[in-house]
KEDO-611075 format. One record per residue: x, y, z of N, C-alpha, C in turn. Coordinates in steps of 0.05 Angstrom, whole numbers, plus 5000, padded with zeros to 4 digits. Example, Ala and Ser with C-alpha at 12.3 -4.5 7.8 and 13.67 -1.06 7.14 Angstrom:
<kolbas>
526448865156524649105156526449345156;525749555142527349795143525850015157;
</kolbas>
This chain:
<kolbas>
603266641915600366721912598766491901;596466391913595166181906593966301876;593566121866592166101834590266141832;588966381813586166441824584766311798;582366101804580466021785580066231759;579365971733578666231719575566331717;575866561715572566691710570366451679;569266461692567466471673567366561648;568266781652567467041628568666891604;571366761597571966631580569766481569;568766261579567166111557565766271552;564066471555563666701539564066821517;567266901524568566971500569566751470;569566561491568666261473566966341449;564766441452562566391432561466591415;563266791422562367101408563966951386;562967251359564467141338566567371328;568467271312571367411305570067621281;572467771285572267951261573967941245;572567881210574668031191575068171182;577668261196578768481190580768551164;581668771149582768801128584768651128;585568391142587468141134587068031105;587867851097586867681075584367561091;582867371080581167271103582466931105;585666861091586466731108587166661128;587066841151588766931166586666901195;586466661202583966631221584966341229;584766301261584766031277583966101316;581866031310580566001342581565861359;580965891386582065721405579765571414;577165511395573665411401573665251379;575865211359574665111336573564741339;571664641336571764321336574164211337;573964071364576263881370578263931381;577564171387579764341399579664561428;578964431449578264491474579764661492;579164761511581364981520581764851543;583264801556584664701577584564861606;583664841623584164921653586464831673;588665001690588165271695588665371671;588665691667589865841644591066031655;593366161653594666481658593566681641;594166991658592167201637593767211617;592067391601591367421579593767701567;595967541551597767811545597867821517;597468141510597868191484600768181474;601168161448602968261434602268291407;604468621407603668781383605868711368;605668511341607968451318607468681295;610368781295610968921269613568741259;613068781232615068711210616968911208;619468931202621769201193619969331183;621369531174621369661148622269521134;622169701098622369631075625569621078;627869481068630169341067630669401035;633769431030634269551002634169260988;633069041002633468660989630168640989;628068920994625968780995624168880971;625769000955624969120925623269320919;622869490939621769740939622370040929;624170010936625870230937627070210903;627370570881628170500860631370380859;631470150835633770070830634769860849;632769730865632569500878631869280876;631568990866630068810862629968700897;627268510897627068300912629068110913;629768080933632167800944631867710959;632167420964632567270988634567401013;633467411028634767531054635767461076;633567341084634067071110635767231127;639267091133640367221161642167421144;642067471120643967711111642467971125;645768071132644768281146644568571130;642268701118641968851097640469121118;640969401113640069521125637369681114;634569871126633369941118634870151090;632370171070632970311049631070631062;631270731046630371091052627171021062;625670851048623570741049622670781069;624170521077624170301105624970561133;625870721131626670961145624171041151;623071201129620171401139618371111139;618170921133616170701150616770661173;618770581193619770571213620070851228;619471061219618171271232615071321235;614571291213610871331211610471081230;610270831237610170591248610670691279;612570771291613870871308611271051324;610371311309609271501320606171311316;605771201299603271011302602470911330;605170801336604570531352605070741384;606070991389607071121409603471321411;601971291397599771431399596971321408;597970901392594970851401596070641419;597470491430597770211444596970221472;597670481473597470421513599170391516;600170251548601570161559603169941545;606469931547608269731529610269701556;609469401560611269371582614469291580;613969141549617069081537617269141509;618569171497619769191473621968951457;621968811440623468561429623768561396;626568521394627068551369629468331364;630868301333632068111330634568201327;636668091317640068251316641068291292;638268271267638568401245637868701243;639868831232639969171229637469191223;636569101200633769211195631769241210;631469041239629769071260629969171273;633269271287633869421307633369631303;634269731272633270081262629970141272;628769921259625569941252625669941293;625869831315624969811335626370091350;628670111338629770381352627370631343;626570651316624770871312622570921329;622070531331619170521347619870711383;622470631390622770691415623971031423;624471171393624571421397621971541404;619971451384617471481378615871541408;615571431417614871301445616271511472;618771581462620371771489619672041468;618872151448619072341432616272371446;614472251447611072281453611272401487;612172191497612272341526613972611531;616472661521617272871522616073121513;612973071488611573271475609573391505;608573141509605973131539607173221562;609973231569611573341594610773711591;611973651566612474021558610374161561;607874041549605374081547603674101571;604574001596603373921614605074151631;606974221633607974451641608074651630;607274731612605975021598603275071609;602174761613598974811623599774901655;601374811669600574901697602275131693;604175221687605475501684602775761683;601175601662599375911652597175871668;596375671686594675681694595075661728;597675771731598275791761598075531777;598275301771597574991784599875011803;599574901834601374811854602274511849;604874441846606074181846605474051808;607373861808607573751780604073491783;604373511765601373311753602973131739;602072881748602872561744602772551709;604672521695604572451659603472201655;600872211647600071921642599771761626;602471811615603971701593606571511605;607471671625609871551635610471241636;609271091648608370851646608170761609;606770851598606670731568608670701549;611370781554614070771541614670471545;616370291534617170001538619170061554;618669951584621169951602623369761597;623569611579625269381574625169341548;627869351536627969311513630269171505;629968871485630968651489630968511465;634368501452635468451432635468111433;634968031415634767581421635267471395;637567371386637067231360635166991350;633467021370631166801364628966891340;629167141348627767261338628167321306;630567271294631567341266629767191243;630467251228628667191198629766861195;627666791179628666411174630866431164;632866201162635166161141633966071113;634566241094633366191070636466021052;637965831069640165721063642165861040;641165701012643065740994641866000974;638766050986637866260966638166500966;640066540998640466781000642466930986;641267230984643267360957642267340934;640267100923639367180899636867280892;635567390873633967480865631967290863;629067390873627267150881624967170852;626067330829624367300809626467050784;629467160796630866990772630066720779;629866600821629766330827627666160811;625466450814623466300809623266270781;623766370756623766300741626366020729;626165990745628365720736632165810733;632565990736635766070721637165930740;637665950764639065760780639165500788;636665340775636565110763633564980784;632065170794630065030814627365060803;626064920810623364950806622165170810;619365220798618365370802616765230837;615664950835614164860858615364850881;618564800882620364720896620265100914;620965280888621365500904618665700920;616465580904613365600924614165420954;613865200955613965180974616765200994;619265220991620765371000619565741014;617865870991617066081010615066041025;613065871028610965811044609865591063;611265471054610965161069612665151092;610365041118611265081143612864891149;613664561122615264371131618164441112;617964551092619464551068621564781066;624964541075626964581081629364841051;629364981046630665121025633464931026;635364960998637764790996640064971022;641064781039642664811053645865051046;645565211059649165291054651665141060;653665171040656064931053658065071068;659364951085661465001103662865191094;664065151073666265301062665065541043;662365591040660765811018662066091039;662666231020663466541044661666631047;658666571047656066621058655666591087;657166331091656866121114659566241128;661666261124663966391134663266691147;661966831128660867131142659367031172;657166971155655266831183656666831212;657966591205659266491227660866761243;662066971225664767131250661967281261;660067271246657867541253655667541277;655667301278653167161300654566891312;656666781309658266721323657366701353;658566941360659267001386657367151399;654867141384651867131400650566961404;649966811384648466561393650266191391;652366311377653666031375653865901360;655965851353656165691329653865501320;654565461335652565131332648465221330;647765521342645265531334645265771310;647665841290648165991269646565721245;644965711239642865581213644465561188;644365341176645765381146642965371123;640465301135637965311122636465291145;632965391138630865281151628565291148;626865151153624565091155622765281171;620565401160618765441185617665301215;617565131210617364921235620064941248;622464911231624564951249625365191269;624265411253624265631270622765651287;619765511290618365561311619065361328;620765091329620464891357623665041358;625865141343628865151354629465431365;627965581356627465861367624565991381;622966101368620366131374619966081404;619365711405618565601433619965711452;623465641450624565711474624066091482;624066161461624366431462622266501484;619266461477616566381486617166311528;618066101514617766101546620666131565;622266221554625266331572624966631573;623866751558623467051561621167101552;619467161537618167341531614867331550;614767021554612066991570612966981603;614866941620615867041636616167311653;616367521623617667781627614667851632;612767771612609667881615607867811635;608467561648607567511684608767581703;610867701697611467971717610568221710;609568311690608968561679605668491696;604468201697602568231701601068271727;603768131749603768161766604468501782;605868611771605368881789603769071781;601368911766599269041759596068961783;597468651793596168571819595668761845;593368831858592968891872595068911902;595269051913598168971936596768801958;593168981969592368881985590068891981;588768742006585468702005584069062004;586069162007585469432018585369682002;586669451980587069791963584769881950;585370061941582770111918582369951894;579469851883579369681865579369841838;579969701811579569871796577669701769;577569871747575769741732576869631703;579269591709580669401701580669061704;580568891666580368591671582968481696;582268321712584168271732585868041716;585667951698586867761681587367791652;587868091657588768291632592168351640;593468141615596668151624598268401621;600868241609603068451603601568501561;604068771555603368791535606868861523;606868631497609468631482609768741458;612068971458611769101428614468831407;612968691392615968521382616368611349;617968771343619068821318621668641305;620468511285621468231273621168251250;621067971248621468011212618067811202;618267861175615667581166615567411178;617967111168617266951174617666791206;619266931216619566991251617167071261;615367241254613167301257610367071246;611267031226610066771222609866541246;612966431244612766231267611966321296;612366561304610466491323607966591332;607066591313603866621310602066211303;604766161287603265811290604365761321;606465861329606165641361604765781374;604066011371601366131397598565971385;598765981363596065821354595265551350;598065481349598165171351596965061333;598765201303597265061276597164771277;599164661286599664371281599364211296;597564291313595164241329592364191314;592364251290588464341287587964081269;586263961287585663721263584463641244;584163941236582963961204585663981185;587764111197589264271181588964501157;586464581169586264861145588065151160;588465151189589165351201592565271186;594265121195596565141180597265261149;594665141132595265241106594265631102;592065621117592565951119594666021136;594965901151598266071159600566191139;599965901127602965871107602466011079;599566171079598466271053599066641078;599866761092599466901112601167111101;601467341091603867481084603367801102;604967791111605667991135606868271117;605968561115606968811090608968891126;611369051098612969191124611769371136;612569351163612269621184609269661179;607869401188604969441189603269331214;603369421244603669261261600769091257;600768811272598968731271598668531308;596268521311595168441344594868161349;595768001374595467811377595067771405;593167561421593067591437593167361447;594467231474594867011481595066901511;593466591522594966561548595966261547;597666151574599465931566597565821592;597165571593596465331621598165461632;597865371662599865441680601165011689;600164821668600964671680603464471652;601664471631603564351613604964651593;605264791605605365131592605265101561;603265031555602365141525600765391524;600765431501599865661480597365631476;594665821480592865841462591366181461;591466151427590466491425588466551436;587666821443585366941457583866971435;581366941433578666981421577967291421;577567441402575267721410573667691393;571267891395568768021386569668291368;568968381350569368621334566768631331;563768781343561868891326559668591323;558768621300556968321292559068211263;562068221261562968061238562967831247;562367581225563067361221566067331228;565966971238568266821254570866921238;573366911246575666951240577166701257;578166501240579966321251582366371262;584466671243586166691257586366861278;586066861300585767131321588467391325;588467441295590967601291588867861273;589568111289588268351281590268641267;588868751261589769041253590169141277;592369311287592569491301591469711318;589469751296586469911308584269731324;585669531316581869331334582969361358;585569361370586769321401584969431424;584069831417582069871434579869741438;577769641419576469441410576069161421;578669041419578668791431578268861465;579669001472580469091499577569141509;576469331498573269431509571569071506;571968941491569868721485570368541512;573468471522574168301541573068521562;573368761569572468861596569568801597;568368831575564568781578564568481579;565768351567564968041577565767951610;568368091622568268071644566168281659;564868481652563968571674561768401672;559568331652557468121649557067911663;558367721664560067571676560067541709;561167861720561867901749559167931751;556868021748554568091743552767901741;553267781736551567431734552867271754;555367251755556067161794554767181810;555167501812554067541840549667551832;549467631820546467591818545467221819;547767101819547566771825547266761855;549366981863550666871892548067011909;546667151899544467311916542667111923;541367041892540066731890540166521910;542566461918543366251934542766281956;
</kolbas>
């Protein structure tokens, strides 16, 4: 299928301004900011909806729990993290729409939290089946009526250890109030930027630690020895995981999602739907996995101010709280850049990462900039 130009309507959406939303207001990076140009061709435009687990018995919530370093220990939701990963679940099965995939990592705590999401989701349609056949029962209807829901369940759902939490090396297992206060012999600065810094490596695990021994029989023989982490970096997770992940599956799977949303023929019926409105990804992960790839869709280390990196790395993600991102890749050097929206008349938002509620929102702002848009075309083309 030949490449269809892009609309107009983007530089448009270029210039509206962002909303802040109940983020921190670090939490902002445009794809308009000075110096920073958007590139032609572009592929549409696909969402994805990031949630964090639930609450984890290592994530200090729960009574008789402290905070711990966690990284790839594999720790399961606490009672907590349970009714969050249900409430989260029926959230996300009520307002998203359409979920063309579902993605999670091969830590328990995400699989639980994404399994809830995906009961959630077949529990909703199974409510609207029942419901929908009580309605034509009592009201004598001939033939079944289409559930138009059916479609909005995640037809694909897709376990990836790319997706796992950073290696927090040697810190994992301990208590992140004793680190920080010095008992294990580290800085207080050393262990700041260890949790926030997008370059700053935590102390390595050794070969022989039975930290590193677990590891290995446990993920082994998923991803391989050799990509099992003994520490890491945020940066490391977004170019050694993140990227490939990005473009071997997850932006692939969503240009096919986007494509049998394409028209079949000249013939069919048109609808009033953006025609460069993609796939849509439910990815249940962790923080700082969620972190990194929100800097490679945004391309913190790209911005040549560098204030978008340091709100990144100031960015703290609460469990089981989904949050919106929207994105398209060139179709020629396949990079990343976030989609821009409009919320209302709020002031700019650098990072184009939303609340869960703006989704309808964003969605209505891109259909009115494209219909505007088609609308000024053709009132061009009359002109002519």
């Amino acid at each position: 299928m030949p490449h269809k130009p892009i609309p107009s309507r983007w530089i448009f959406l270029s210039f509206v301004v962002l909303v802040q939303t109940s983020l921190p207001p670090t939490h902002g990076l445009g794809s308009t900011r000075e110096g920073y140009a958007l590139p032609k061709p572009m592929g549409p435009v696909h969402t994805l909806i990031l949630t964090r687990h639930g609450d984890s018995y290592w994530n200090g919530k729960y009574p008789g729990c402290r905070e711990t370093f966690t990284g790839w220990t594999d720790v399961g939701l606490s009672p907590i993290g349970e009714e969050e990963a249900v409430r989260t679940g029926r959230l996300l099965a009520e307002s998203t729409g359409r979920v063309d995939a579902m993605f999670t990592s091969t830590l328990t705590r995400a699989k639980m939290t994404s399994h809830h999401c995906w009961w959630a989701y077949n529990d909703r349609l199974e409510e609207q089946y029942r419901n929908q056949k009580h309605y034509e029962y009592y009201n004598q209807r001939n033939g079944p009526v289409r559930n138009e829901r059916v479609d909005q369940a995640p037809s694909r759902f897709v376990i990836d250890h790319r997706l796992n939490e950073r290696h927090y090396g040697s810190l994992q297992g301990l208590i992140k109030a004793d680190v920080e206060s010095g008992i294990h012999g580290h800085s207080p600065e050393d262990v700041r930027q260890w949790r926030r810094s997008w370059h700053a490596i935590p102390p390595p695990l050794d070969d022989d630690d039975p930290r590193r021994v677990k590891e290995l029989r446990l993920f082994g023989n998923i991803c391989g020895d050799c990509n099992v982490p003994k520490s890491e970096s945020l940066a490391m997770v977004a170019e050694n995981r993140i990227r490939p992940f990005l473009a071997e599956v997850l932006t692939p799977m969503m240009d096919r999602a986007y494509k049998t949303k394409l028209p079949l023929s000249s013939t069919e019926e048109s609808t009033d739907e953006d025609p460069l409105e993609g796939g849509t990804a439910l990815i249940v992960a962790h923080a700082n996995s969620l972190r990194a790839l929100i800097g490679v869709v945004c391309n913190v280390e790209r911005d040549p101010l560098g204030v978008a990196l340091k709100r990144l790395e100031s960015m703290k993600i609460p469990t089981a709280s989904p949050l919106v991102i929207r994105y398209r890749k060139t179709t020629e050097n396949e990079c990343y850049y976030p989609v821009d929206g409009a919320l209302g008349n709020e002031t700019r938002n650098e990072l184009p990462v939303y609340q869960l509620s703006s989704l309808p929102l964003l969605r209505k702002q891109a259909m009115e900039a494209y219909r505007i848009n088609s609308a000024g075309i053709k009132n061009a083309s009359l002109l002519n």
